[in-house]
C-alpha positions as CSV (number, residue, x, y, z in Angstrom):
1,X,5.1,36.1,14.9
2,X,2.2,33.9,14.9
3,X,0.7,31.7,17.9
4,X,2.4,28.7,16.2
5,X,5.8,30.1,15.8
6,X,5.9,31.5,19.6
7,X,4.7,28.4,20.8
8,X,7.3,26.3,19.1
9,X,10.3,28.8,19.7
10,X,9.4,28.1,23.4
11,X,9.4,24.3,22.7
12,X,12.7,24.4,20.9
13,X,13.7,26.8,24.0
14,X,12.3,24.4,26.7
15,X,14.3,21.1,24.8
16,X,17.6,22.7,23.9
17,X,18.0,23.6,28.0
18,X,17.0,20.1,28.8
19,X,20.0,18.6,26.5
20,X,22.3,20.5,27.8
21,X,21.8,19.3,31.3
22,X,22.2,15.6,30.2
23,X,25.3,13.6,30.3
24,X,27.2,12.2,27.0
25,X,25.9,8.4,27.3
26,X,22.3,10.0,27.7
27,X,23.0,11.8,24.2
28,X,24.5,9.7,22.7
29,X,21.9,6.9,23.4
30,X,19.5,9.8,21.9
31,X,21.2,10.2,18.6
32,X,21.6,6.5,17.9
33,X,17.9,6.4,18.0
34,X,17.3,9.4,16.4
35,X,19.2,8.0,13.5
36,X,17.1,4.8,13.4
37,X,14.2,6.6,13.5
38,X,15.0,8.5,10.3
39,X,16.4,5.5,8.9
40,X,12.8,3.8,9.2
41,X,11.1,6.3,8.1
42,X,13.5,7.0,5.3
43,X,12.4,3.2,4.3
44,X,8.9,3.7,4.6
45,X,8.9,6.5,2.4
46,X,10.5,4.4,-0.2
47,X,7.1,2.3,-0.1
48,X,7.6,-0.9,1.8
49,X,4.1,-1.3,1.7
50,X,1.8,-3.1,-1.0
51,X,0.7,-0.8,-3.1
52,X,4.2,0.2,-3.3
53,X,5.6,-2.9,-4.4
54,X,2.5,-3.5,-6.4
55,X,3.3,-0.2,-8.8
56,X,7.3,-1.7,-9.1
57,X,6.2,-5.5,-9.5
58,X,3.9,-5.6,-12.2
59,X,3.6,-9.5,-12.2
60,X,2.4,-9.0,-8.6
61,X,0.0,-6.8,-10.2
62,X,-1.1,-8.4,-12.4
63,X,-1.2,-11.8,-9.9
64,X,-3.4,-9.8,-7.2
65,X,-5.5,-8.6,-10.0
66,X,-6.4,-12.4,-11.1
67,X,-6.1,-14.0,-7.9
68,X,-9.3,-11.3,-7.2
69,X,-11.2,-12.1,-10.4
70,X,-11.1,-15.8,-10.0
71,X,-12.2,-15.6,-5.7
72,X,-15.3,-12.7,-7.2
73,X,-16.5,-15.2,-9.7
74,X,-15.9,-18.3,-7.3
75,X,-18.3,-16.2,-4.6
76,X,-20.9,-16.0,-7.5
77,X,-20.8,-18.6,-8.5
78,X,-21.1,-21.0,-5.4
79,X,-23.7,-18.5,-3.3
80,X,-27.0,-20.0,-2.8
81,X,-29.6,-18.1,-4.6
82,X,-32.0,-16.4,-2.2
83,X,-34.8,-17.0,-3.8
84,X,-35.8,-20.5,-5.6
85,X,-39.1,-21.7,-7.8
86,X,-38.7,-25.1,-6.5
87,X,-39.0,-23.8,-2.7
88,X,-42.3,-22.3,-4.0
89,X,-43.2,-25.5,-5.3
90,X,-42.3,-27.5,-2.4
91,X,-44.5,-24.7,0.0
92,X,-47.4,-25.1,-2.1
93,X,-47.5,-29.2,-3.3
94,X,-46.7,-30.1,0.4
95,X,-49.5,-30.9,3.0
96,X,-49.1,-27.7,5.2
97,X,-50.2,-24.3,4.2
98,X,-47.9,-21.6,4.0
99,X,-48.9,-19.9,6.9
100,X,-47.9,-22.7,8.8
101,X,-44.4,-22.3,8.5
102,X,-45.1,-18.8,10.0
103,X,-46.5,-20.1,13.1
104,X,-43.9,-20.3,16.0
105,X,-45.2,-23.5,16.9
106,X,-43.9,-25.0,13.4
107,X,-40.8,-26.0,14.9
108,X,-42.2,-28.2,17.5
109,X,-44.4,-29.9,15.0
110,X,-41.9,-30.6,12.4
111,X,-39.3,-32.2,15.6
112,X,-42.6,-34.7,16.5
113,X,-42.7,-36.0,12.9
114,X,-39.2,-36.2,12.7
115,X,-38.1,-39.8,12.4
116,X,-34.9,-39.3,14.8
């Protein structure tokens, strides 16, 4: 007998005396939830989850599966490109250097010409 099996021998041991020393509103209290326990996890194991449903719907499926596409390509296409010509163009046409937009001071500068 293994670690394991002695260990829960004394656990089924250590329970059993404890039930017998409890009244009959006590077990029967126990057994109604017991039931329900199973019960729940009877139902869970049936898949009352998504992917689940998703396998035995396959118009939710195929819903999810669109619904996904459509948000992907709306991200893509709405995003902001990170990286523009005309910013390049408007850095080196304007009348401040680049490196002056790396300066901390820059900031302050562009709030005193700022007409509000």
């Amino acid at each position: 007998m293994t670690k394991e099996d002695e260990f829960a021998h004394r656990l089924i041991t250590a329970l059993n005396s404890g039930v017998r020393e409890m009244d009959a509103a006590t077990l029967q209290q126990l057994s109604v939830l017991r039931r329900q326990a199973v019960a729940s996890q009877h139902s869970f194991a049936h898949g009352h989850h998504i992917l689940s449903l998703l396998q035995r719907h396959s118009l939710a499926s195929v819903l999810l599966v669109l619904f996904i596409l459509i948000s992907g390509y709306w991200f893509v296409q709405t995003r902001q490109p990170a990286y523009s010509p005309e910013t390049d163009i408007l850095l080196l046409t304007g009348d401040l250097p680049p490196n002056a937009y790396a300066d901390k001071t820059f900031s302050k500068w562009l709030e005193a010409r700022s007409p509000f």
